[in-house]
C-alpha positions as CSV (number, residue, x, y, z in Angstrom):
1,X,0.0,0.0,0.0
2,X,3.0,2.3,0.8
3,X,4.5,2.3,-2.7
4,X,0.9,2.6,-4.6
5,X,0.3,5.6,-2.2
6,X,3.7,7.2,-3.9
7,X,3.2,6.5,-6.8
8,X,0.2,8.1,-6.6
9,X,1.3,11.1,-4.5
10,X,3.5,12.1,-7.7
11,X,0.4,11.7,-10.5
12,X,-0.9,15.2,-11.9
13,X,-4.1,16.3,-9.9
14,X,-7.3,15.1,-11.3
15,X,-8.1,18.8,-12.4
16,X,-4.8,19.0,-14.2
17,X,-5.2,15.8,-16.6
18,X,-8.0,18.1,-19.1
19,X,-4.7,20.6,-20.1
20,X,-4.1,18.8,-22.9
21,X,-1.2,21.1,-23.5
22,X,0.5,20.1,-20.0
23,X,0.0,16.8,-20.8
24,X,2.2,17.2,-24.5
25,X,6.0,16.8,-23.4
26,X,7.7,15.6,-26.4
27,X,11.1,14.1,-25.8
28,X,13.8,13.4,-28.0
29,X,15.0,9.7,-26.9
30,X,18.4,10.2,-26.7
31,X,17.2,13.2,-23.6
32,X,15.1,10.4,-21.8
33,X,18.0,9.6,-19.3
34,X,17.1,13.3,-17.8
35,X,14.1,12.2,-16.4
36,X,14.9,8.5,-15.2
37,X,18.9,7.9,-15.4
38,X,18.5,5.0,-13.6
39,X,16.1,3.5,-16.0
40,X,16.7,1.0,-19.1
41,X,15.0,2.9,-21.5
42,X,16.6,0.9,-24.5
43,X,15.5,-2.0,-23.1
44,X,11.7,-0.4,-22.7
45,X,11.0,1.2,-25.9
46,X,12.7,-1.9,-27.7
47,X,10.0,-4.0,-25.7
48,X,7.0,-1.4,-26.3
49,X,8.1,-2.0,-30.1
50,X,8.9,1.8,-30.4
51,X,12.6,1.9,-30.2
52,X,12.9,3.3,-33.8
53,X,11.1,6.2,-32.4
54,X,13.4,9.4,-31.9
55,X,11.1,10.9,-29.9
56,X,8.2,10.1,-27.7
57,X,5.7,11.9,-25.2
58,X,5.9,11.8,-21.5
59,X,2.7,12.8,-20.4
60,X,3.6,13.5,-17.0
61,X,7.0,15.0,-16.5
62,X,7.8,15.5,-13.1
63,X,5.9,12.0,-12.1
64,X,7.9,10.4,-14.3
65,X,11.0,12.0,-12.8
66,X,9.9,11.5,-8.8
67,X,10.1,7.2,-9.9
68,X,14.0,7.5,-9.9
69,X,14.0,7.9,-6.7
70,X,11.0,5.5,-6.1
71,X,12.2,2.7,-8.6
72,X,15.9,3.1,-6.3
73,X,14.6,3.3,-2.7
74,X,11.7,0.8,-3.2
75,X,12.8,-3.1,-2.1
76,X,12.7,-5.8,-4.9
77,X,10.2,-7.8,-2.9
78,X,7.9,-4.8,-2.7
79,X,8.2,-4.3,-6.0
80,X,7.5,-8.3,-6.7
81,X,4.6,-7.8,-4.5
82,X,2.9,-4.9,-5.9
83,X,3.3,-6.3,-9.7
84,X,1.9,-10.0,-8.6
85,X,-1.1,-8.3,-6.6
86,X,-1.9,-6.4,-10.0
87,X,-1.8,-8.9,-12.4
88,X,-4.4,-11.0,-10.2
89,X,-6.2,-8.2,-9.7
90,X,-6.3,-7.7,-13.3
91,X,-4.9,-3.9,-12.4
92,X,-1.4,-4.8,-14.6
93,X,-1.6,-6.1,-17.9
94,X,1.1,-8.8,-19.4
């Protein structure tokens, strides 16, 4: 519950999601690493079948930046936890 609660904590406010102009962030790929340098993203947008993208849209900038610091400080096994609870919740898709 800890780790849904921040991830949620660094989601835009409900009233902020209609700005479709806030929600536009286009970033080149190669610039990706300056939101989440810890993160594969390679290894993500090769999966998502997008990796001959050169740019992509991060809807929500500084939520996307605040999961560094999650994705580092967060335990494997919590991590293992919260995935496995959402795919038999059906909240997390394969």
């Amino acid at each position: 519950m800890a780790l849904e609660t921040s991830l949620a904590s660094k989601h835009m406010k409900k009233e902020q999601t209609p700005d479709i102009a806030a929600l536009y962030n286009k970033y080149a790929v190669k610039d990706l690493n300056t939101l989440l340098p810890d993160f594969d993203w390679r290894t993500f947008l090769q999966a998502s079948d997008v990796a001959k993208q050169d740019s992509i849209v991060i809807t929500q900038v500084e939520y996307t930046k605040s999961l560094n610091t999650i994705l580092k400080t967060t335990p494997l096994d919590t991590w293992k936890m919260y995935l496995t609870w959402g795919l038999f919740t059906g909240r997390h898709k394969c």
